[in-house]
Structures are given as structure tokens and as C-alpha cells.
C-alpha positions in Angstrom: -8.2 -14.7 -0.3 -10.6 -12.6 1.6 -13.0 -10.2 -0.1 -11.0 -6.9 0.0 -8.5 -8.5 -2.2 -10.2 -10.1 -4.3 -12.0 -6.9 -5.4 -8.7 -5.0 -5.0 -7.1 -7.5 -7.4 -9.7 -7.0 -9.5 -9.7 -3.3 -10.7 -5.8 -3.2 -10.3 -5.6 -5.6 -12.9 -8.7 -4.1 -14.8 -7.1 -0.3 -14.1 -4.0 -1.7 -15.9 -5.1 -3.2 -18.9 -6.8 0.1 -19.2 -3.8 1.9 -18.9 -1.6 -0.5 -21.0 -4.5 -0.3 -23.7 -4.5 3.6 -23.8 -1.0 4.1 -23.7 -0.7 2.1 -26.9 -3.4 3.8 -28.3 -2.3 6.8 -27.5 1.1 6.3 -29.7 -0.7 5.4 -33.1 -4.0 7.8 -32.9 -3.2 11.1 -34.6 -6.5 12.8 -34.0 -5.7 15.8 -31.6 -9.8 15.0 -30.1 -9.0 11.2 -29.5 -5.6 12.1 -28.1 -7.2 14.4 -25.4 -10.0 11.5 -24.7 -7.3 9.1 -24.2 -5.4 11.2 -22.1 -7.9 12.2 -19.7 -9.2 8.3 -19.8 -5.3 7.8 -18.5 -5.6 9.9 -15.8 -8.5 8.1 -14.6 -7.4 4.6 -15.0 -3.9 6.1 -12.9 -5.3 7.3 -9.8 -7.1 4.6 -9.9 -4.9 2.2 -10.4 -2.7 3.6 -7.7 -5.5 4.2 -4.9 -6.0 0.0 -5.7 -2.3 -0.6 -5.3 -2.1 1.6 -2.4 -4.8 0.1 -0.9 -3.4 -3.6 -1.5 -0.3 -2.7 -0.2 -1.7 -1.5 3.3 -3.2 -4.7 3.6 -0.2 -6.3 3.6 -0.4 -7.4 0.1 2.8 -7.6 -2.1 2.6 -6.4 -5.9 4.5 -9.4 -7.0 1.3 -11.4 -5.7 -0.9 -10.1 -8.4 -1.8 -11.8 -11.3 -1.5 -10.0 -14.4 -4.3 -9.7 -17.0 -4.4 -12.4 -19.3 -4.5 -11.0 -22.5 -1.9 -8.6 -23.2 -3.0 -5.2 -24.8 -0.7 -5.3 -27.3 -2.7 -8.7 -28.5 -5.9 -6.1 -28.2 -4.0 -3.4 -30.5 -2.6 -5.6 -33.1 -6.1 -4.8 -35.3 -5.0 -1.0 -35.2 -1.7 -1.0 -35.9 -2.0 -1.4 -40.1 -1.7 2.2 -41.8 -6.3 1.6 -42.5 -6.4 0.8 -38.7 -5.5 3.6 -36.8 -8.8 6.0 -37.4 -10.5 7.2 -34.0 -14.0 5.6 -35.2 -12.0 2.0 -35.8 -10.4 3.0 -32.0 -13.6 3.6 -30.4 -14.8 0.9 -31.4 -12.2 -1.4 -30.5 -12.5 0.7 -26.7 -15.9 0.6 -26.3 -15.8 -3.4 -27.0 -12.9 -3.9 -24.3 -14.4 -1.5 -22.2 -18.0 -3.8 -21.9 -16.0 -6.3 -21.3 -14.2 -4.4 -18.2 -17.8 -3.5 -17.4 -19.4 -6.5 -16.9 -15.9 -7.5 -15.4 -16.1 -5.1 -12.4 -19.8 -5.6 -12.2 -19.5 -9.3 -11.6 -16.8 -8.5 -8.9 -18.7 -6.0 -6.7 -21.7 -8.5 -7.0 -19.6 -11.6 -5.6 -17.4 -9.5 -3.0 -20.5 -7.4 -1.1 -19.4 -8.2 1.8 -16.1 -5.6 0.7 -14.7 -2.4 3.0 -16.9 0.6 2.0 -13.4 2.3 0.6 -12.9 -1.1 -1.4 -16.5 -1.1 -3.1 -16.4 2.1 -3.5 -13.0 2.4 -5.4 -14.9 -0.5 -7.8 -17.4 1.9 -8.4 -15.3 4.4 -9.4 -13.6 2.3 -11.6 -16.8 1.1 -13.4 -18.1 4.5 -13.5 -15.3 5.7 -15.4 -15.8 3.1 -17.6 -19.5 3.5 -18.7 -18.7 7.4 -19.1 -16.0 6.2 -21.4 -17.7 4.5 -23.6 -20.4 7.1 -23.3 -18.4 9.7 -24.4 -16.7 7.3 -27.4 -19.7 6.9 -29.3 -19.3 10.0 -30.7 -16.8 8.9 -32.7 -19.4 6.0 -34.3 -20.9 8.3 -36.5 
């Protein structure tokens, strides 16, 4: 697998835990703040998702190819879904755990593949600057 893909498989499959993860979250978080968070954290992880898939596509890769992630987010969500578990501070914290965990992820990936297309490296840096600005703007809900 050259270098492009590699890094393309990457944040597809990172995009779309992200999505999974906040689409679940979405449907048990009642706060109307948390709720526009995850929405606009959606967004993000869809365009960028898309722009990856796009992008693997044009280069002759078929979605079929790509592996999945290997935990499932529903795994990640089963701590929020008891009637105690479903605040926005237990939620952020939960997001900002998997989210390090995407981070150093993505970082490890545009380390090894360097030698990526601009548009390829670039699209990983999107993906882990949306990331550290999520978890930036979650710690509000820590205190």
C-alpha cells in the first residue's frame, strides 16, 4: 500500500469512528449546548470523511477495501447509556479521552507517511486540527 493510502485509510477510518461516536452521542445527550457541539463536531468529521473517501476513490481505491475501526462506538458508548451516564461533563469526558486517542492516532500517521501528496497530508491535518479544537472547546464542560 503506498503512502497516500495508507494516510487516506487512516483518517477515513478515524473520520468515522468520529462520526459513529457523535451520532450516538448525539441521541442520549439532552443538553441543547452539547447538542449544538456535537452537531457542529459532525459536520466536521463529514466533510472530512467524504473529502478522504473522495480522495480514495480517485485513486482507484474501492470502499469495500477499507478496514473498519476496530472498536465499535457503540462499545465506546455503552458507559453513557445508564439513566447517571448521559450528563455533558461524563460525555466530554468520555470525547476528549477517545479524541487523544484519534490524536496521537493521526499524529503517528502523518509522521510515518511524509512522503504523502500535499492534498493527502494536508487533509490529516485538518482532521487532527479539528480534533485538538474539539477537545479544546469540551473542557468547558469539566468544570
Amino acid at each position: 500500500m503506498d503512502v497516500n493510502t495508507e494516510l487516506l485509510n487512516q483518517v477515513y477510518q478515524n473520520s468515522q469512528a468520529g462520526q459513529l461516536a457523535t451520532r450516538q452521542l448525539s441521541q442520549i445527550i439532552d443538553d441543547p449546548n452539547m447538542q449544538e457541539h456535537l452537531g457542529t463536531q459532525l459536520l466536521r468529521y463529514d466533510y472530512i470523511n467524504n473529502q478522504a473517501l473522495q480522495m480514495l476513490n480517485a485513486a482507484g481505491q474501492a470502499v469495500g477495501n477499507l478496514v473498519l475501526p476496530e472498536k465499535p462506538a457503540s462499545q465506546a458508548m455503552a458507559g453513557l447509556k445508564a439513566p447517571a451516564g448521559n450528563t455533558p461533563r461524563q460525555a466530554a469526558e468520555m470525547i476528549i479521552r477517545d479524541t487523544a486517542m484519534g490524536i496521537v492516532d493521526i499524529t503517528k500517521s502523518i509522521d510515518k507517511c511524509k512522503a504523502a501528496d500535499i492534498p493527502v497530508i494536508n487533509l490529516a491535518r485538518q482532521l487532527l486540527y479539528t480534533e485538538e479544537v474539539n477537545e479544546e472547546r469540551l473542557k468547558k464542560y469539566l468544570h
